[in-house]
C-alpha positions in Angstrom: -6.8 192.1 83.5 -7.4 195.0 81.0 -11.2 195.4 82.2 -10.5 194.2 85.9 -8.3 197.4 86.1 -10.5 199.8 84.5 -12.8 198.8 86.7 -10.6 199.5 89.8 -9.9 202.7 88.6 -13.8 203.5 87.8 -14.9 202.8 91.1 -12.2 204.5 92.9 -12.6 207.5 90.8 -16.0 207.8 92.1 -14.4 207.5 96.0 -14.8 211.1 98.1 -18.1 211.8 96.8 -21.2 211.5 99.3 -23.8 209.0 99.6 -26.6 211.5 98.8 -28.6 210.6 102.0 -28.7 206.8 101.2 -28.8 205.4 105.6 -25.6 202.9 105.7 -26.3 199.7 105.1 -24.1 196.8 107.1 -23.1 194.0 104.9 -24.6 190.7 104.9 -22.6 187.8 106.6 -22.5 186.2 102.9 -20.8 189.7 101.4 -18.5 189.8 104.4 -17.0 186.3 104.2 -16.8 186.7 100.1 -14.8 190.2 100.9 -12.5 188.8 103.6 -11.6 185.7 100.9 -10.9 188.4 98.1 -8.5 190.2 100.5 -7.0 186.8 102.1 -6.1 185.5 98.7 -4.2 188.6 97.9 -2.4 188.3 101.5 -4.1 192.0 102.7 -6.8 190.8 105.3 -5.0 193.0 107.4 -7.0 195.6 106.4 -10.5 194.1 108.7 -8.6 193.6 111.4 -10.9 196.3 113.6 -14.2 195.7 111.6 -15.7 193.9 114.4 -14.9 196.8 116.6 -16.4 199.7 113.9 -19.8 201.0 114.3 -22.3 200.4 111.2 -22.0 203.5 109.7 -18.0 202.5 109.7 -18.5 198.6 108.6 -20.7 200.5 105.1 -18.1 202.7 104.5 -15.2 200.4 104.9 -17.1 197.7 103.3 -18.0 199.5 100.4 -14.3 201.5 99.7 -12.6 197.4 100.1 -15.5 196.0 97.6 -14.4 198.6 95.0 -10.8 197.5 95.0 -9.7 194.5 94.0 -6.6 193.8 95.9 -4.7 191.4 93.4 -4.5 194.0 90.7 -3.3 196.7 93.7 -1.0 194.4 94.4 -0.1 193.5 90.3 -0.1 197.6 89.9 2.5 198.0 92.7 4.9 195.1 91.6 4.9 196.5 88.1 5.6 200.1 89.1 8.4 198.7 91.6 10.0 196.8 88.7 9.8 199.9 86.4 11.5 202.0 89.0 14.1 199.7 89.5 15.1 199.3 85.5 14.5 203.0 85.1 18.1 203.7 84.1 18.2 200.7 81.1 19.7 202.1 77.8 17.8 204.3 75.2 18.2 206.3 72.2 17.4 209.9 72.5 16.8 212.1 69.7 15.2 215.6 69.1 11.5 215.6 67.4 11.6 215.1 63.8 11.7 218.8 62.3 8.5 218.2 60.6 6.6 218.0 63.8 8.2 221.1 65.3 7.5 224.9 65.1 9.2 227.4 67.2 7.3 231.1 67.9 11.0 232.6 67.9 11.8 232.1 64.6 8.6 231.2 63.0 7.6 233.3 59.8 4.5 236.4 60.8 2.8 235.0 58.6 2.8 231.4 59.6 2.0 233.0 63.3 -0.6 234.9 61.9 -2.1 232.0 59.4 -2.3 229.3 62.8 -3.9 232.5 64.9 -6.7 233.1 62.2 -7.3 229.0 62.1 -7.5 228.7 65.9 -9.9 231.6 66.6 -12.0 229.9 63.8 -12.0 226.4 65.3 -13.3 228.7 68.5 -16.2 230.3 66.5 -17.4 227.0 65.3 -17.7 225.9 68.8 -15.2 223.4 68.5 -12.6 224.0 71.3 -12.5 223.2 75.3 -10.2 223.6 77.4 -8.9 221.3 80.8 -7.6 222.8 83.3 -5.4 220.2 86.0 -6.1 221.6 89.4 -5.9 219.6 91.9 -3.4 220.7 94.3 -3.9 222.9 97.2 -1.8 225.7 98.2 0.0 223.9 101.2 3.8 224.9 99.7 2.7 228.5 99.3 0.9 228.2 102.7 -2.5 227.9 102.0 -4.8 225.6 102.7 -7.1 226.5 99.4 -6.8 225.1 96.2 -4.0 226.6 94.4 -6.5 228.3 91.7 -7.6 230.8 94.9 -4.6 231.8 95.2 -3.3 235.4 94.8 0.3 235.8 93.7 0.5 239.9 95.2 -0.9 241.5 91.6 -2.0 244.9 92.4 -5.4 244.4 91.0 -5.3 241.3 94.1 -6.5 238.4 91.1 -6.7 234.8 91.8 -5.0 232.6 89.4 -8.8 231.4 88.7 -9.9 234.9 87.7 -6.9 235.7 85.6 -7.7 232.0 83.7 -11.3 232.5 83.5 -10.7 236.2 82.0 -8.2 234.8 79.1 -10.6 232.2 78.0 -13.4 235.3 77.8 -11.1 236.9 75.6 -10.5 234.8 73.4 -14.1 234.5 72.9 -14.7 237.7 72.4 -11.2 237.7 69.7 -12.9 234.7 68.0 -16.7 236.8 67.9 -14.9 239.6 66.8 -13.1 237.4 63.7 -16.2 235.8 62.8 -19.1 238.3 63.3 -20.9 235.4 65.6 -22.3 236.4 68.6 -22.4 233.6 72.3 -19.2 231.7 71.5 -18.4 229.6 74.1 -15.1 227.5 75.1 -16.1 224.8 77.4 -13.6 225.2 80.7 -13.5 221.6 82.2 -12.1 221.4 85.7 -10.2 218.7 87.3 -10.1 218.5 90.8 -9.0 216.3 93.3 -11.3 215.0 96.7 -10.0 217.5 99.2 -10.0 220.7 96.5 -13.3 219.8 94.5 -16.2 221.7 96.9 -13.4 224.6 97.7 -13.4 225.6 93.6 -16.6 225.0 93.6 -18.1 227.3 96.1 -14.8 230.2 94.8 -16.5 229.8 91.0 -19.4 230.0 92.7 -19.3 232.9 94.5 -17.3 235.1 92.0 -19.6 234.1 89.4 -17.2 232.2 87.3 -15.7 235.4 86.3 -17.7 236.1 83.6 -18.2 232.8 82.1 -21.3 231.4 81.5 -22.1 228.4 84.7 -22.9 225.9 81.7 -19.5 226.2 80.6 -17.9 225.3 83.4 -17.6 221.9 84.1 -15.7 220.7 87.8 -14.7 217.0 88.1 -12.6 215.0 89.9 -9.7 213.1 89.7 -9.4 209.3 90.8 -7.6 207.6 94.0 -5.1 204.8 94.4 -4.5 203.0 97.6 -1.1 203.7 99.8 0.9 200.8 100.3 3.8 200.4 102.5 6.9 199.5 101.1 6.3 195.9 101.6 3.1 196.1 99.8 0.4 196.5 102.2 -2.5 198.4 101.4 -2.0 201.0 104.4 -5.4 202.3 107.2 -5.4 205.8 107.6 -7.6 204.9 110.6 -9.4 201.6 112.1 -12.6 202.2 109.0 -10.7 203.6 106.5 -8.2 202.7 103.9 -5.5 205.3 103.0 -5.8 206.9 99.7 -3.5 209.4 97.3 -4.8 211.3 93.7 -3.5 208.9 90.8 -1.4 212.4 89.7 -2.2 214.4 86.5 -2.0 211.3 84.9 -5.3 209.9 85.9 -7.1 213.3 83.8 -8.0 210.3 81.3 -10.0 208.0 83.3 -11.1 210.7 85.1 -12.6 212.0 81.5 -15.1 208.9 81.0 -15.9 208.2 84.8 -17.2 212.3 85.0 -19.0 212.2 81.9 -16.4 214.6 80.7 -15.9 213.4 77.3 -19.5 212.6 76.6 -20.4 216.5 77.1 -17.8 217.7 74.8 -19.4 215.0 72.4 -22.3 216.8 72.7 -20.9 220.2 72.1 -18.9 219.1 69.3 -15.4 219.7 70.5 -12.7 218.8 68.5 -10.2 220.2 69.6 -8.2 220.5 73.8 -5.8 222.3 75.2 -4.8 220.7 78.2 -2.8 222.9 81.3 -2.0 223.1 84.6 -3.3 225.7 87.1 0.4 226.7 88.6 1.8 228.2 85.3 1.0 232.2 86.0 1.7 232.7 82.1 -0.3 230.2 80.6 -2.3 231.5 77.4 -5.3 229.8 78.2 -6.7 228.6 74.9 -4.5 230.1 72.6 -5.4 230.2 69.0 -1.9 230.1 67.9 -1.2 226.6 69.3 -4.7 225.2 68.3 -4.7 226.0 65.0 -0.5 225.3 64.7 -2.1 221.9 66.4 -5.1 221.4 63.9 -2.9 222.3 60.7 -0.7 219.4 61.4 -3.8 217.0 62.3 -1.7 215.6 64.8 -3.2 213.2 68.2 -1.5 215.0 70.4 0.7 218.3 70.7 3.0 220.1 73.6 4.2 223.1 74.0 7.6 223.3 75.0 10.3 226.6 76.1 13.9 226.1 75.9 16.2 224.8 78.7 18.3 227.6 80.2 21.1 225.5 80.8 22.7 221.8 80.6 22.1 222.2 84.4 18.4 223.2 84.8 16.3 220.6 86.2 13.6 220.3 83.3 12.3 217.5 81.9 12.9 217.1 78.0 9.9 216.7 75.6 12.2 214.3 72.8 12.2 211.3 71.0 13.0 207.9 72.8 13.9 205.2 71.2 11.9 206.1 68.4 8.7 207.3 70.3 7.9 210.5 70.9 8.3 211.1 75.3 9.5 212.8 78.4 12.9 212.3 79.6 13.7 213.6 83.3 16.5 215.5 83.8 17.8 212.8 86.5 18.1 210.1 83.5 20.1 212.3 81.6 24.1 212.3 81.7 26.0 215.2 81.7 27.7 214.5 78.6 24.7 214.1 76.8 23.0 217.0 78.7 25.7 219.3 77.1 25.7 218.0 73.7 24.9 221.1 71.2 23.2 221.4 68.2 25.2 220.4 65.6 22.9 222.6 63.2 22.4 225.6 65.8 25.8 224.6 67.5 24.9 228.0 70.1 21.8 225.7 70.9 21.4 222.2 73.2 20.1 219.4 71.4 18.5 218.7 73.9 16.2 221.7 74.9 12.7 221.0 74.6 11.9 221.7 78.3 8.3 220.4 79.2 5.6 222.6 80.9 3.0 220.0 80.8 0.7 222.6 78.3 -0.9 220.1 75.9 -3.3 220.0 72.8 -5.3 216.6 72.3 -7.2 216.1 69.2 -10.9 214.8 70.1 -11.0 211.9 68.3 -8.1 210.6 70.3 -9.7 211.0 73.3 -12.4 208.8 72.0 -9.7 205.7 71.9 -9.0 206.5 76.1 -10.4 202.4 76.6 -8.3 201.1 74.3 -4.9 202.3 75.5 -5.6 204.0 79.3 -5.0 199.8 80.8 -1.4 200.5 79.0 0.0 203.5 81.4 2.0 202.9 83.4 2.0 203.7 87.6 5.4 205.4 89.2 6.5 205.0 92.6 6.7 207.9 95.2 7.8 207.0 98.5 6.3 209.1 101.0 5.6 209.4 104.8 2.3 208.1 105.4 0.7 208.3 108.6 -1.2 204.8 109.1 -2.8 202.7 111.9 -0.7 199.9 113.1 -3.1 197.0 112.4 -1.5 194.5 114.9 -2.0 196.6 118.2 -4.2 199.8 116.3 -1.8 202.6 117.4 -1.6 205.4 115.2 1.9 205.9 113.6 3.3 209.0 112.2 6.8 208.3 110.4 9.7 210.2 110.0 10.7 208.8 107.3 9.2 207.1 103.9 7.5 204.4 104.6 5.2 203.4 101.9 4.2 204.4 98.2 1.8 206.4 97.0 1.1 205.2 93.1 0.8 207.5 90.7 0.6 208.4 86.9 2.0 211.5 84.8 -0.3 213.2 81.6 2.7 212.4 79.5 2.6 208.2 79.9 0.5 208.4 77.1 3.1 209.7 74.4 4.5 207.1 73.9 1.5 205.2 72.5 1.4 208.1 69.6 2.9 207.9 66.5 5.6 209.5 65.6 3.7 211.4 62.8 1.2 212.2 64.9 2.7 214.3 67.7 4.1 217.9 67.3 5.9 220.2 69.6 5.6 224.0 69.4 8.9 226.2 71.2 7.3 229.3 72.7 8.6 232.1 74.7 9.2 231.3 78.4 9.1 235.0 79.6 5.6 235.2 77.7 4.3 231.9 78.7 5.7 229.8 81.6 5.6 231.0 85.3 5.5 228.4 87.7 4.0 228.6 90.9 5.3 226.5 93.0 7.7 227.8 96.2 6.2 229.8 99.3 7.2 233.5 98.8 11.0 234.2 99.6 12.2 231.0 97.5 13.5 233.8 94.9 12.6 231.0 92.6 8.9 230.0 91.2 7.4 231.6 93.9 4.3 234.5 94.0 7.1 237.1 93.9 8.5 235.9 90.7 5.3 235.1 89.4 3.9 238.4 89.8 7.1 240.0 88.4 7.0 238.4 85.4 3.5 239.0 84.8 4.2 242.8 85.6 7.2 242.6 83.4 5.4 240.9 80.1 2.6 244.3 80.7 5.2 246.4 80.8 6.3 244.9 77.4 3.3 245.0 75.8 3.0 248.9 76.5 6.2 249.7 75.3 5.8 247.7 72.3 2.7 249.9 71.1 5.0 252.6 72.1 3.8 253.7 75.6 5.9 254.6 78.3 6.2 253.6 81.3 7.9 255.3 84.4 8.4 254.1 88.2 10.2 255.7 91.5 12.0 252.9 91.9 13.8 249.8 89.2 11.8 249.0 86.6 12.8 245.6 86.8 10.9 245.5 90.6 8.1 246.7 88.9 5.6 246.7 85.7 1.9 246.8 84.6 -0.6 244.3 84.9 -2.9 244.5 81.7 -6.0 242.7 82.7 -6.7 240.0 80.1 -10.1 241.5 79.6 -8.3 243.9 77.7 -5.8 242.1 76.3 -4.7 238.6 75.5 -1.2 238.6 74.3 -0.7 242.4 73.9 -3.1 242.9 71.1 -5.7 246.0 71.3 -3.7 248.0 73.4 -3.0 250.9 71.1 -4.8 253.4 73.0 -1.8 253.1 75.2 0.7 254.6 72.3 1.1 258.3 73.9 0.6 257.9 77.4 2.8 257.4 80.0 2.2 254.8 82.7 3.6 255.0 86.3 4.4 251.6 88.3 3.2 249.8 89.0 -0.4 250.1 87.7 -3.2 248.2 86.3 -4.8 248.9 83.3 -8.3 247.4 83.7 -10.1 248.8 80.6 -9.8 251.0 77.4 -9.6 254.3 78.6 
């Protein structure tokens, strides 16, 4: 089963790319009667019914997307992820993360700070750090078509989420260069996609020159695909040649990592060390030294940063122990009492208030294990409206309601298969590090607006901490300063600024 699946998985990672010019080829009578027993064994011949109707070109295509899935194991995959769903709410012991594995930037030592900043910009002189950046959603909530990366939140200097990211990993090569006295230190930016956003970020890298970065160092790939079923378990037709497909989720990033070569370039390079993101978090510090080297001092497999829960209320899943294993809890399988419970040692505190921001380290050599545990994730159920092609009278059908599943995975299944000792959890700052992007503008909630504001806000911070000033006609809390990460990465090298006074909003671009 274990190798049948990874196969399944392999081939449909490779689906949405083109046939590089190769003329379609019709199959033989002898492949199409093996293909039609495959798929009447697992009950879902359904999907040839209009194969003698398709033109050839349509027979290759279809032929070749139904020869690289093997229907049993879609149908195993579904069953199991049904089951899960349904025992979702079975008992379980919750506990914080041992101390040992924690660290939290609030009330962290300077020195210890300092100590993990000086160890991660070495591990980024030596050549030995990459970052992953998960983007493959497109802007539809925030009403765009592009891939969320292109987007601009309303900044006054008018950057793309891309740019901003591209120019914090350049800084922190030019930190590290500046620490060590080496000169071309590179961080490997590796790019998942999915199908319908992979060309887009291509041809936006392209034509802004990857903002600075060197085109060897940016690496695009894509993300697998799953089948839809319906909720009876039929694979679904988006139209009479073609089977309907969804992305595997964020959770796919490591299959996606062996079928796109991935982790045999960072082999190559020498990376030991990941941090692991996703594109919609307006704050993220892009390879930040501080967690790498807080990471890479506790030799763990695996390490998250976390900010803490507002409130009992918010709706946040919980980075935690569970039943003994480190893992995310959702906010739904929480109860309130246990939601509220305080901190019997920080009794102002929750308990509970790890809140996850999917923002990950991985150590390299745990990546290397991906074949022995990636058959081991498991697939969640999200039932979804899916248009499909009725396949007993080949009317196309647009619900209004759910009617099928699209199968999916999440970057955290994998927690639980890392020991205890082995994982580590640093707390860090939400108003310095976690923005999400997520509503169309007007939500008043995770939305460009707010985004933009608290980018403005954390600028207008950083002046006044060096002891600038900064003025504006209207509130201050309406505006800021956007400090271009060229010039600064988390409010470093900005004492030029210490006399002057700035009027918002305003951008400060470079030293001057």
């Amino acid at each position: 089963m274990e190798a049948t699946f990874n196969n399944i998985l392999e081939k449909l990672h490779l689906a949405g790319g083109d046939s590089g010019g190769v003329p379609a080829k019709e199959p033989t009578e002898q492949e199409l009667k093996e293909l039609r027993e495959t798929y009447n064994e697992a009950e879902q011949s359904h999907v040839l019914a209009f194969y003698d109707d398709l033109t050839v070109s349509e027979k290759a295509g279809l032929y070749e997307c139904l020869k690289s899935i093997t229907p049993k194991s879609i149908n195993d995959i579904t069953q199991k992820a049904l089951s899960s769903a349904q025992n979702k709410n079975e008992d379980f012991q919750l506990e914080p993360l041992p101390e040992a594995a924690t660290a939290s930037v609030l009330d962290s030592k300077d020195d210890d700070i300092q100590s993990w900043y000086t160890a991660g910009l070495g591990l980024v002189a030596k050549g030995q750090v990459a970052v992953i950046l998960m983007a493959g959603g497109q802007g539809t909530r925030l009403g765009s078509s592009a891939p969320k990366g292109c987007f601009d939140i309303g900044l006054p200097s008018g950057k793309s989420l891309f740019q901003i990211q591209a120019e914090r990993i350049w800084k922190v090569q030019q930190l590290a260069e500046k620490e060590s006295g080496k000169k071309d230190i590179s961080i490997p930016w590796y790019i998942m996609t999915s199908g319908p956003t992979r060309k887009p970020t291509e041809q936006f890298l392209s034509e802004h020159k990857y903002f600075g970065l060197r085109p060897d160092d940016v690496t695009i790939f894509e993300q697998g695909v799953l089948p839809c079923v319906s909720n009876d378990g039929k694979i679904l037709l988006e139209s009479k040649s073609k089977v309907a497909v969804a992305p595997d989720g964020n959770g796919g990033i490591y299959q996606a990592l062996l079928t796109s070569n991935v982790r045999t370039d960072m082999r190559k390079r020498g990376i030991q060390h990941i941090h692991a993101y996703c594109v919609d978090n307006c704050l993220v510090k892009v390879a930040d030294p501080v967690f790498i080297g807080f990471s890479a001092s506790k030799d763990v497999e695996i390490a998250t940063k976390v900010v803490r829960k507002r409130s009992a209320k918010e709706s946040v899943g919980l980075i935690l122990q569970k039943n003994g294993k480190p893992d995310v809890v959702e906010y739904s399988e929480l109860d309130t009492a246990t939601a509220e419970i305080k901190d019997p040692k920080q009794p102002e505190l929750l308990k509970f208030r790890a809140a996850n921001i999917v923002n990950h380290y991985y150590s390299f050599r745990f990546l290397e294990t991906i074949e022995e545990w990636v058959h081991q994730l498991p697939h969640h159920v999200a039932r979804k409206k899916i248009p499909y092609i009725d396949t007993e009278n080949g009317e196309f059908i647009k619900p209004d309601k759910p009617n099928g599943i699209k199968l999916e995975q999440f970057v955290f299944d994998v927690f639980p298969l890392v020991k205890l000792d082995k994982f580590a959890c640093m707390e860090v700052k939400r108003e310095d590090e976690f923005s999400p992007l997520k509503n169309a503008k007007g939500a008043g909630e995770d939305d460009p607006d707010t985004s933009k504001l608290e980018i403005l806000a954390q600028g207008r911070r950083w002046v006044q901490n060096v002891g600038g000033t900064v003025e504006s006609e209207t509130s201050l809390e309406e505006t800021g300063v956007e400090v271009s990460p060229l010039v600064s990465y988390g409010g470093e090298g900005l004492d030029f600024l210490k006399t002057r006074t700035i009027k918002a909003p305003a951008v400060i671009e470079k030293e001057e």
